[in-house]
N, C-alpha and C positions, 0 to 999 in steps of 0.2 A: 291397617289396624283391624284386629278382631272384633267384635260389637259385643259378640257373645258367644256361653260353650253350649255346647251338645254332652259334654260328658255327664252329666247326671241324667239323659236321657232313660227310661226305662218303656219298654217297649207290654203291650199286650197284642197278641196274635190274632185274635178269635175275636170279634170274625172275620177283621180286617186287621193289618197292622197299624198301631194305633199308641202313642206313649205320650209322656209327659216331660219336661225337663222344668225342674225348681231346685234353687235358684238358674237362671240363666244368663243373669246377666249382672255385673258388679255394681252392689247396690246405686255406688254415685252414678255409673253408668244409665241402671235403670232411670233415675231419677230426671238426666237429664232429657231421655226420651220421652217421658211422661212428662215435662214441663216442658217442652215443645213439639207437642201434639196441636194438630193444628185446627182454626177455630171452625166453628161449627158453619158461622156462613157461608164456608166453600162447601160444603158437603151436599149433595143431591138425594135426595128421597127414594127409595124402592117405588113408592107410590106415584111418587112424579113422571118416573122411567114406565110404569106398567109391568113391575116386576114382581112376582109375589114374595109377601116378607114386608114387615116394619122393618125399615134400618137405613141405615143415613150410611153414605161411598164416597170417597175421594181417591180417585185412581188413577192409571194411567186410562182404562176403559171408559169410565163414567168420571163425565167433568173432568177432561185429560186436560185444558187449558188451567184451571185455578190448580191443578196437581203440577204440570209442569213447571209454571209462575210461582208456589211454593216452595216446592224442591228445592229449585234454580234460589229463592233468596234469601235460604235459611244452612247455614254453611255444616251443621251435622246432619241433616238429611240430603243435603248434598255428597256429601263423602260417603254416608250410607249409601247411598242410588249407587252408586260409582263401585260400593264394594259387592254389595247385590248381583250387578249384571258382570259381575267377574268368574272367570273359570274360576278361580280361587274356591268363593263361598261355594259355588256349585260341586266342588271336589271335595269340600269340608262335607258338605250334606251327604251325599252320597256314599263317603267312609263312615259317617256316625251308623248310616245304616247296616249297612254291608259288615261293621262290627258288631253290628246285632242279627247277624244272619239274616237279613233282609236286602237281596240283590232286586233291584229293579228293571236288570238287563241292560245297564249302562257303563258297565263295568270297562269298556272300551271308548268311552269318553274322554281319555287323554287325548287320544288319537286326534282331535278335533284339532289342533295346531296345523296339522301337515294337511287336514283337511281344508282349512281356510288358505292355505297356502295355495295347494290345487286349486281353488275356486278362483283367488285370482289368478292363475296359468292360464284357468278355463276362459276368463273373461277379456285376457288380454287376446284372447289367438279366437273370440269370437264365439263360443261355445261354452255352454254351461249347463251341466245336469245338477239340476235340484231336487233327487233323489234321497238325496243320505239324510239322515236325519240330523235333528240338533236338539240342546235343550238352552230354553233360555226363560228369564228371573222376570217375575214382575212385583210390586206390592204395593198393599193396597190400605188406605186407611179408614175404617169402617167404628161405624158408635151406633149401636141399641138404646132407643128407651126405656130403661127400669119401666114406666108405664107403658106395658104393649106393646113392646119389643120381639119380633120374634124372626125368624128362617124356619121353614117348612121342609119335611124331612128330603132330602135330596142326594143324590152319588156324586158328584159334582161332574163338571163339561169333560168327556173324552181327552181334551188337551192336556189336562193337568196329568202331572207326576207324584208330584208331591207338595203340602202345604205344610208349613208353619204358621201359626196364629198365637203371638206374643201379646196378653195381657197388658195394657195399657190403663191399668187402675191407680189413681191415687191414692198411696197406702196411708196418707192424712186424713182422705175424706172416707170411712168404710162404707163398704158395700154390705150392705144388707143377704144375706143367703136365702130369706124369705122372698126377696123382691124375685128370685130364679137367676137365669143367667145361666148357667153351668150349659157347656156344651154336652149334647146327648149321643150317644151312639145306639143304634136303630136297629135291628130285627124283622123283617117284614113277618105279618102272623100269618099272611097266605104266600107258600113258600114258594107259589108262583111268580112271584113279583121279588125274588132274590135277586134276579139276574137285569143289573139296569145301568149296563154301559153306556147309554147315552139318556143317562140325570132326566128320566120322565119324575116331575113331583109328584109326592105321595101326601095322603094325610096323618095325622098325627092319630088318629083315632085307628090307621092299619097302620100301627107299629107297637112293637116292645122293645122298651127303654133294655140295655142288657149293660150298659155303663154309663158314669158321667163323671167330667169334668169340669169341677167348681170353677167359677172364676176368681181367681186370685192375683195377689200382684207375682211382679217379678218371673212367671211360670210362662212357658211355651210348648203346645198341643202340636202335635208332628204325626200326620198321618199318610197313607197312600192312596191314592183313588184306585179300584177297583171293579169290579162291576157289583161287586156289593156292599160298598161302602158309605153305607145310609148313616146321617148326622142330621142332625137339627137343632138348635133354639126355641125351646116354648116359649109360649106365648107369657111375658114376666108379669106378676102381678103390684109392681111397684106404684100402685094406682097414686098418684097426684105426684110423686115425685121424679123433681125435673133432672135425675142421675142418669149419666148414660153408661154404658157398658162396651167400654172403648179400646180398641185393638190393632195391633197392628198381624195385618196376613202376608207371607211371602209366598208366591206360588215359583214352583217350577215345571213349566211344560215344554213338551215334545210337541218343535216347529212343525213337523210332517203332521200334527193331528188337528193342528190350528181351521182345519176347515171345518172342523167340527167343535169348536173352541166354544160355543154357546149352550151345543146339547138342547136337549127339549128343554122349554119351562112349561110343556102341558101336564096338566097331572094325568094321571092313572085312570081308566076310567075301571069303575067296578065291575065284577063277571059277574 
């Protein structure tokens, strides 16, 4: 089964590749992801981890026990995990882009069959190079406080390829556009600090806002990591309301960079 499309994706360039796709997913479909999203006492804190950012994770990284034990007992996010970590999704991704002239150098990625094949030839006869690269799927379920809610401007970790971040709003309860929320896309003003392949955070006061994306229901945020591919969440001013700004993120990363899969969380220090 498909979950959802990429065809109404529409891409911007400048300064990073960067688009939107709305609708993305068939209304009943959305609906039934948004009503089983899952509840908030599994989720763990930014603050509790020593991570900078308001915002609450359930993942396979953070709280990978109450993520797995979920998954595993809820039979549509079981079937999603399962389609997720499939070549499949990962060959859907990878053409939405490549149809929008946007190659990420994976365009050799079928190949990966004959390559798992040799790996096990290599492990039967005792020998194994773990050389070649690979790409593979995680995601992640993540909710902001409307009150003080935020992420600090950052490239994201070396490992990632690419992310999707699907909208997880109930279109019954509205979200407020006052309250913030809208993902930002970043500009360093000293053009020194362009170049930040391994995600050193930045602050919000050295940056220009040059795009945003509302949060809205139904819609899905598809971008590339880059070495300049600064984003962030301000700081929301939903002050006493208890709304969160709830999502689902699909990452896709390159196993060979996974040793670097954390990136800095130091910020920047000023010149």
């Amino acid at each position: 089964m498909t979950y959802f499309s990429l065809d109404n994706l529409e891409f911007d360039y400048r300064p990073y590749p960067i688009g939107i796709a709305r609708p993305v997913m068939a209304p009943e479909v959305y609906r039934q992801f948004v009503d089983a999203f899952p509840p908030m006492e599994l989720f763990v804190g930014y603050g509790d981890m020593g991570t900078p950012g308001v915002k609450f994770t359930l993942s396979e990284k953070e709280n990978p026990e109450n993520y797995q034990k979920f998954v595993k007992e809820h039979p549509l996010w079981r079937e999603f995990y399962r389609w997720v970590k499939s070549d499949d999704f990962i060959f859907m991704v990878l053409a939405a882009l490549r149809d929008r002239h946007i190659d990420v150098g994976y365009d050799k990625y079928k190949e990966r069959q004959p390559y798992l094949r040799r790996t096990l030839r290599e492990l039967r006869q005792g020998r194994l190079n773990l050389s070649t690269p690979g790409l593979t799927t995680r995601f992640e379920f993540s909710a902001l406080p409307a009150d003080g809610g935020f992420l600090p401007p950052h490239t994201d970790a070396p490992s990632k390829i690419i992310t999707l971040v699907f909208s997880m709003a109930d279109e019954a309860e509205a979200w407020d556009p006052a309250w913030g929320g809208q993902l930002d896309v970043n500009v360093p003003k000293d053009e020194r600090w362009a170049y930040n392949y391994h995600n050193t955070l930045s602050d919000f006061s050295d940056m220009e806002v040059v795009k945003s994306f509302d949060y809205q229901p139904n819609q899905c945020v598809v971008f590339v990591k880059t070495h300049d591919s600064w984003h962030s969440i301000r700081p929301m001013q939903g002050q006493g309301e208890p709304a969160l700004r709830k999502t689902l993120t699909i990452v896709i990363e390159d196993t060979a960079r996974q040793g670097t899969m954390g990136g800095s969380r130091r910020k920047r220090k000023k010149a």
